[in-house]
N, CA, C and O atoms as a GROMACS GRO file, in nm:
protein
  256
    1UNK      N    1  13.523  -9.422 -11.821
    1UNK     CA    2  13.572  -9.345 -11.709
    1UNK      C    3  13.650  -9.225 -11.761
    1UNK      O    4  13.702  -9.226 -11.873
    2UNK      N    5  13.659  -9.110 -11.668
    2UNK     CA    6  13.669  -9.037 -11.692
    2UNK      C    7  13.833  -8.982 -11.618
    2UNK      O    8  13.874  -9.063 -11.535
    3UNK      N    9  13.911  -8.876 -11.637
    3UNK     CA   10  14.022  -8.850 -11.530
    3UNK      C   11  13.963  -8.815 -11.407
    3UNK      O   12  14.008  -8.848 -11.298
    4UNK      N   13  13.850  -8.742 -11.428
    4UNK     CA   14  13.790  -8.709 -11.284
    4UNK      C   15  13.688  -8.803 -11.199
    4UNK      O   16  13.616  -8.763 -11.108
    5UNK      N   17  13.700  -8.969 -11.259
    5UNK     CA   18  13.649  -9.047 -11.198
    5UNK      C   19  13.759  -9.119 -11.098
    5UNK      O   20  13.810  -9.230 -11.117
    6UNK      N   21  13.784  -9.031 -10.985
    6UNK     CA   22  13.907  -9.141 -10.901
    6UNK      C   23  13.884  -9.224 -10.846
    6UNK      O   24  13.976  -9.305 -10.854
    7UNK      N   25  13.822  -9.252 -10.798
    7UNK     CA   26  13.759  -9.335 -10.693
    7UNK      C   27  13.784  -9.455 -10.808
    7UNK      O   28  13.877  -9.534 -10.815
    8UNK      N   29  13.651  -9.438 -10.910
    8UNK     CA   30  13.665  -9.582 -11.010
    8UNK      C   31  13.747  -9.613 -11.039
    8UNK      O   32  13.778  -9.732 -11.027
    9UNK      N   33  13.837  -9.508 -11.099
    9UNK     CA   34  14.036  -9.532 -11.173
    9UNK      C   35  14.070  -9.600 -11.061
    9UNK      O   36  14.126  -9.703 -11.097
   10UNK      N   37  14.066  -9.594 -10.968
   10UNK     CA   38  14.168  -9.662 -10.828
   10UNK      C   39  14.120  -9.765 -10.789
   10UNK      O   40  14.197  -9.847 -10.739
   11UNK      N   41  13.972  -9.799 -10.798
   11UNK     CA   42  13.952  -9.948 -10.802
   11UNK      C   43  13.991 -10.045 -10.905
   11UNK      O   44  14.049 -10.154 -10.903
   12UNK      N   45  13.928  -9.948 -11.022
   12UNK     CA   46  13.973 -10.052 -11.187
   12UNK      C   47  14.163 -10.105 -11.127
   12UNK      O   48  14.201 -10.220 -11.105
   13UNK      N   49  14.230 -10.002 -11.117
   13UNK     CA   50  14.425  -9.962 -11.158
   13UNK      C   51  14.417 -10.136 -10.988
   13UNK      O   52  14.488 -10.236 -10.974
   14UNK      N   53  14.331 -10.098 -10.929
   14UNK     CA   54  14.339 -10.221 -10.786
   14UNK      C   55  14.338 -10.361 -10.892
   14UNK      O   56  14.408 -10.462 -10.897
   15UNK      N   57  14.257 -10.328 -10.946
   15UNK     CA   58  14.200 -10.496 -10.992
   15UNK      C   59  14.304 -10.517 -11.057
   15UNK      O   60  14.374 -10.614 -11.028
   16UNK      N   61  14.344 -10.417 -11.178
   16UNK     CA   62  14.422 -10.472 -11.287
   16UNK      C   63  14.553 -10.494 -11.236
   16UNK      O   64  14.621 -10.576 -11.299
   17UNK      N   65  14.606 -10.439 -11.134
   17UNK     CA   66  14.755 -10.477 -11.090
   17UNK      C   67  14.740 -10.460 -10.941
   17UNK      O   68  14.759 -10.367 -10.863
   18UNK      N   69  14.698 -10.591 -10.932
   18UNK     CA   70  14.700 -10.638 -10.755
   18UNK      C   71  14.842 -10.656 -10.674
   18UNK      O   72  14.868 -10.635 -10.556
   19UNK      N   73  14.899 -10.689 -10.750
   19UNK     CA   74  15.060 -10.700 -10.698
   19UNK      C   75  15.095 -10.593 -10.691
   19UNK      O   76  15.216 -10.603 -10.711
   20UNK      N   77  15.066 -10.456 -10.671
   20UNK     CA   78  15.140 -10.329 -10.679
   20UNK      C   79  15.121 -10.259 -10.560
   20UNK      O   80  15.016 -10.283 -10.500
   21UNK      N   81  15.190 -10.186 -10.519
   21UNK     CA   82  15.183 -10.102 -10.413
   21UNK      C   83  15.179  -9.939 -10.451
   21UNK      O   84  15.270  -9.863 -10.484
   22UNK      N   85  15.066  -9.922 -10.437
   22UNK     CA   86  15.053  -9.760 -10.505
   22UNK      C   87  15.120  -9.674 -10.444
   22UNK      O   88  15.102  -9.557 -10.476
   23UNK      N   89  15.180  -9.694 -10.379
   23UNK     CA   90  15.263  -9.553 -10.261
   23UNK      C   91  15.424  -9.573 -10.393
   23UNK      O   92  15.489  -9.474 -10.423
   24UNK      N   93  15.442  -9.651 -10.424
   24UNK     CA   94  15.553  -9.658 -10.499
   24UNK      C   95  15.519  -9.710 -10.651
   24UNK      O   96  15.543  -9.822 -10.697
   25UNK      N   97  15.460  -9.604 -10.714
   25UNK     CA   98  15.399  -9.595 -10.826
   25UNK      C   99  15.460  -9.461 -10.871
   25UNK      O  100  15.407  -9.372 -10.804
   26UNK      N  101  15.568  -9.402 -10.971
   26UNK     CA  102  15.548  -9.293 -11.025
   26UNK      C  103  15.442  -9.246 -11.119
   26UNK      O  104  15.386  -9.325 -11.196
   27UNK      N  105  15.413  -9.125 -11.113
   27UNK     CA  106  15.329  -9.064 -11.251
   27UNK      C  107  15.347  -9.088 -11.373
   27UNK      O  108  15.260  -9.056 -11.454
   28UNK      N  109  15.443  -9.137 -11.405
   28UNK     CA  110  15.410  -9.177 -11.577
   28UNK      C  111  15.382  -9.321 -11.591
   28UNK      O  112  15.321  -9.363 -11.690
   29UNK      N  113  15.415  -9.381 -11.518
   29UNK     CA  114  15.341  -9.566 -11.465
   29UNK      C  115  15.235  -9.532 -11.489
   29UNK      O  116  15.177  -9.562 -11.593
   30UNK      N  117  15.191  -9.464 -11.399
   30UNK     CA  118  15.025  -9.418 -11.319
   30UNK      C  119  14.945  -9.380 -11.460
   30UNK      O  120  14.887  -9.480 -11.504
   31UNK      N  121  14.930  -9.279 -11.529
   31UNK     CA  122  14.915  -9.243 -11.626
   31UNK      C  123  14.902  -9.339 -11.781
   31UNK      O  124  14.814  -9.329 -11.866
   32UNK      N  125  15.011  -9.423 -11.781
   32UNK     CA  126  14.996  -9.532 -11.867
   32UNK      C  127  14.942  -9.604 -11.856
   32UNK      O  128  14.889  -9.646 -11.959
   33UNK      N  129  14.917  -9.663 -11.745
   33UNK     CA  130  14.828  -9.743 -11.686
   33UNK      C  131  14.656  -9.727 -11.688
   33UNK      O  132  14.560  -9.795 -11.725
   34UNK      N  133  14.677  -9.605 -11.629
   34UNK     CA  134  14.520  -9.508 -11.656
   34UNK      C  135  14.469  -9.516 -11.772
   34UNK      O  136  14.349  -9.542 -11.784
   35UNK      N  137  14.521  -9.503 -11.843
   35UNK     CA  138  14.488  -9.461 -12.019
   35UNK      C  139  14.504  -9.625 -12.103
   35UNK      O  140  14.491  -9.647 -12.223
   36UNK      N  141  14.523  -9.685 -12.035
   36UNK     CA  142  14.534  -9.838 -12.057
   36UNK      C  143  14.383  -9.928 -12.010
   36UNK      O  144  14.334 -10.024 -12.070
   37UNK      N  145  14.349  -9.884 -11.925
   37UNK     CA  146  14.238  -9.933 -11.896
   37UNK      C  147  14.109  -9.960 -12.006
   37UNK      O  148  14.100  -9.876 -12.096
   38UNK      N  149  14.054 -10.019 -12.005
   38UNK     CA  150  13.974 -10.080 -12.114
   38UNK      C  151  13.830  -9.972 -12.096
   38UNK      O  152  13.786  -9.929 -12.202
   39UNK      N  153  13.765  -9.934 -11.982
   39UNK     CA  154  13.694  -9.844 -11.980
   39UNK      C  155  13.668  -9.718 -11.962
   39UNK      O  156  13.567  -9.650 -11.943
   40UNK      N  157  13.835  -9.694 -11.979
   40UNK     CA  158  13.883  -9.508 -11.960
   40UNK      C  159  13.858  -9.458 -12.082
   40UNK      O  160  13.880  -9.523 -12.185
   41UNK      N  161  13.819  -9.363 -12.081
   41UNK     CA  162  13.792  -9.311 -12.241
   41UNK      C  163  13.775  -9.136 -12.230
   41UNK      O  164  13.672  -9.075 -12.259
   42UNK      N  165  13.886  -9.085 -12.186
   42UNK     CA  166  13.898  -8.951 -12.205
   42UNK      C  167  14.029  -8.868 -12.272
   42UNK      O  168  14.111  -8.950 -12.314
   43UNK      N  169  14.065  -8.753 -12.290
   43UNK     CA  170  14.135  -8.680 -12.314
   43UNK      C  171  14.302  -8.712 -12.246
   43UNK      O  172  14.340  -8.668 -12.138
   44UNK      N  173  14.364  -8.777 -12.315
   44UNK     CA  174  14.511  -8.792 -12.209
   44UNK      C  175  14.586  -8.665 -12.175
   44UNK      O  176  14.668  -8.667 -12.083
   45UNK      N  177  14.558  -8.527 -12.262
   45UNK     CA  178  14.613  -8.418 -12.224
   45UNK      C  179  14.498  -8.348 -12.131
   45UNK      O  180  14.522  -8.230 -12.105
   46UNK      N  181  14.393  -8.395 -12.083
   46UNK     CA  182  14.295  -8.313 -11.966
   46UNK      C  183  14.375  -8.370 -11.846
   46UNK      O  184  14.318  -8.347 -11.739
   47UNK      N  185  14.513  -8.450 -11.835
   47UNK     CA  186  14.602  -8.491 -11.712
   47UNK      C  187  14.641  -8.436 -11.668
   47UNK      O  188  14.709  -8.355 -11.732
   48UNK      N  189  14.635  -8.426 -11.528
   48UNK     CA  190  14.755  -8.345 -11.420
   48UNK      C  191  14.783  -8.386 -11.353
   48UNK      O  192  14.721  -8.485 -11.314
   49UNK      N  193  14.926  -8.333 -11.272
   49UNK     CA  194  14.968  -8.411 -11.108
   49UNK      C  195  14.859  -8.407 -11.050
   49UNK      O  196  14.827  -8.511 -10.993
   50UNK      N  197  14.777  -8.310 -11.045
   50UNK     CA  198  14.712  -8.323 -10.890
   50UNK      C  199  14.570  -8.406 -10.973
   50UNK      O  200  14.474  -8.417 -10.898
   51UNK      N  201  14.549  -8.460 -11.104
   51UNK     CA  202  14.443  -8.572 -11.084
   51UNK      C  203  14.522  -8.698 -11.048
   51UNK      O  204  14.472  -8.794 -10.990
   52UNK      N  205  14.621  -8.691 -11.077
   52UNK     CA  206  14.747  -8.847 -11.068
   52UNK      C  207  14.747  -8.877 -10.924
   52UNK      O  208  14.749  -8.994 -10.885
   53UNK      N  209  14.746  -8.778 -10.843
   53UNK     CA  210  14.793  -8.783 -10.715
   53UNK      C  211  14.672  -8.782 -10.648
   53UNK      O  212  14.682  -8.845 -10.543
   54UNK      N  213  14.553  -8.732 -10.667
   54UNK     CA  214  14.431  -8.773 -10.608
   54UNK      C  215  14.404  -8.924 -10.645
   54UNK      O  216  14.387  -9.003 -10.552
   55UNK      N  217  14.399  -8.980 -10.807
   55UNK     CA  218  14.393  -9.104 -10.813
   55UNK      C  219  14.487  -9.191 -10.708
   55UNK      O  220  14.433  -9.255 -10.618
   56UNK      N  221  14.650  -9.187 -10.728
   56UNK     CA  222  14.678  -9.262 -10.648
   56UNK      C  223  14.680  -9.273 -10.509
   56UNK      O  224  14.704  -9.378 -10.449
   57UNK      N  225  14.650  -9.145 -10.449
   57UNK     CA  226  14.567  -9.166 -10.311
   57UNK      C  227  14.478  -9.221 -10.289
   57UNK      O  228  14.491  -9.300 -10.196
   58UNK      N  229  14.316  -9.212 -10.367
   58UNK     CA  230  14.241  -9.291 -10.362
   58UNK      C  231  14.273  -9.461 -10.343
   58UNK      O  232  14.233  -9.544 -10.261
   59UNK      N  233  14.371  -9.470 -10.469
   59UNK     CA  234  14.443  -9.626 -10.460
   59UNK      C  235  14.431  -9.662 -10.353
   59UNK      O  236  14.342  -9.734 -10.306
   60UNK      N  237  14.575  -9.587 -10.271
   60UNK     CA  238  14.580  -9.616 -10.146
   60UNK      C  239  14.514  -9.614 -10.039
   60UNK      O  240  14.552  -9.658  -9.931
   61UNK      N  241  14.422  -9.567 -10.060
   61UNK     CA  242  14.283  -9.556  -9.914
   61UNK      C  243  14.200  -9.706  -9.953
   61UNK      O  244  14.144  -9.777  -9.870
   62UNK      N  245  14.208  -9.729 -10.086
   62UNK     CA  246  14.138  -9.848 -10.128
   62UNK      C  247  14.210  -9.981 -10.090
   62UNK      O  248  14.149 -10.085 -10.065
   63UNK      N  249  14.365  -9.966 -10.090
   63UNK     CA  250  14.432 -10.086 -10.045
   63UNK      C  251  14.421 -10.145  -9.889
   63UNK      O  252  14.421 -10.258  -9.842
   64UNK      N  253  14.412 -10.015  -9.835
   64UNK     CA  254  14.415 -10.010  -9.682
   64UNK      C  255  14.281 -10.065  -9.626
   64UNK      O  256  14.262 -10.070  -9.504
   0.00000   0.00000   0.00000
């Protein structure tokens, strides 16, 4: 996966921490987490707020 895969990042970040509530997730959680994932495999400096914040929106449309 890629940073510009949100949709997937926000299902994978669902599975791997079900107990979490993404609305109360900061960006450097978010990010560590991201780059933690076992099938992410990109550039950690191609990061930005606004991919962090599309991912964790996605999250949240996915929790709901």
């Amino acid at each position: 996966m890629k940073w510009t895969d949100t949709l997937d990042l926000a299902i994978a970040l669902q599975d791997a921490h079900p107990d979490v509530d993404p609305r109360n997730v900061n960006f450097v959680d978010l990010r560590n987490w991201i780059m933690a994932l076992p099938e992410f495999d990109d550039d950690p400096d191609r990061c930005g707020e606004r991919i962090l914040e599309a991912v964790q929106l996605a999250w949240m449309e996915e929790e709901d």
